[in-house]
N, C-alpha and C positions, 0 to 999 in steps of 0.2 A: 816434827815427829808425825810420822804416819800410823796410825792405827788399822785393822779389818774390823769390818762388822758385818755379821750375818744375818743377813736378814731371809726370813723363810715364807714361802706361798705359792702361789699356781697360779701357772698364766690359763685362762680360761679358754684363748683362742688366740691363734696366728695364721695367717695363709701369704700366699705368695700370689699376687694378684695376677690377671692377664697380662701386664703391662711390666711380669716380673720386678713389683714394689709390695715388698713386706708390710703387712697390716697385722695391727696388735689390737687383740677387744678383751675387754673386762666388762662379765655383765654383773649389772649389781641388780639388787632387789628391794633397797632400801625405797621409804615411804617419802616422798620429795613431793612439795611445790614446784620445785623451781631447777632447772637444770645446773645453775652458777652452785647449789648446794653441793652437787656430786662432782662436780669437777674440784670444786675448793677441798673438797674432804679425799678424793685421790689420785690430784694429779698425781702429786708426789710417787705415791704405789706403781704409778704406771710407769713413771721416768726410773724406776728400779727393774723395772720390768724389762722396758725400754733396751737398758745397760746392760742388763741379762741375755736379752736375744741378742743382741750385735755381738756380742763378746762369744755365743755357741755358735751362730752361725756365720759370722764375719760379714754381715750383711746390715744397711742399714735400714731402720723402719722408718717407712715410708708416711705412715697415717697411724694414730693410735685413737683408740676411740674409747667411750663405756657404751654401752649400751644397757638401756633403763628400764628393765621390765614394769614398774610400777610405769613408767610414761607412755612404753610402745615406744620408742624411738633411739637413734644413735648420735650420741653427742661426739663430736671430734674435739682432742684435744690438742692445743698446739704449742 
């Protein structure tokens, strides 16, 4: 049996790179040590995210990333 679930939120950024390869960022603001914090707490969110943009724009992403404002920097997820 198959079920839907809805799940609701904002993709913070997407762009279509030079190399025409879809890139997905979600910035966070959370207060982290350690980068393995914010990837464990949303890869998940992004691979919904993820499904989301392929499915509107028929295109696959290429690169999904967070970027961490409490760190200054962009973590790629894979």
């Amino acid at each position: 049996l198959e079920e839907e679930i809805l799940v609701q939120g904002v993709i913070d950024l997407y762009y279509i790179d030079a190399n025409d390869n879809l890139v997905l960022v979600d910035y966070k603001t959370d207060y982290v040590e350690q980068e393995i914090e914010l990837v464990n707490k949303y890869s998940k969110q992004l691979e919904f995210y993820q499904k989301a943009l392929e499915l509107a724009l028929d295109k696959k992403v290429a690169k999904k990333c967070i970027y961490s404002v409490y760190l200054g920097k962009e973590i790629e997820i894979n």
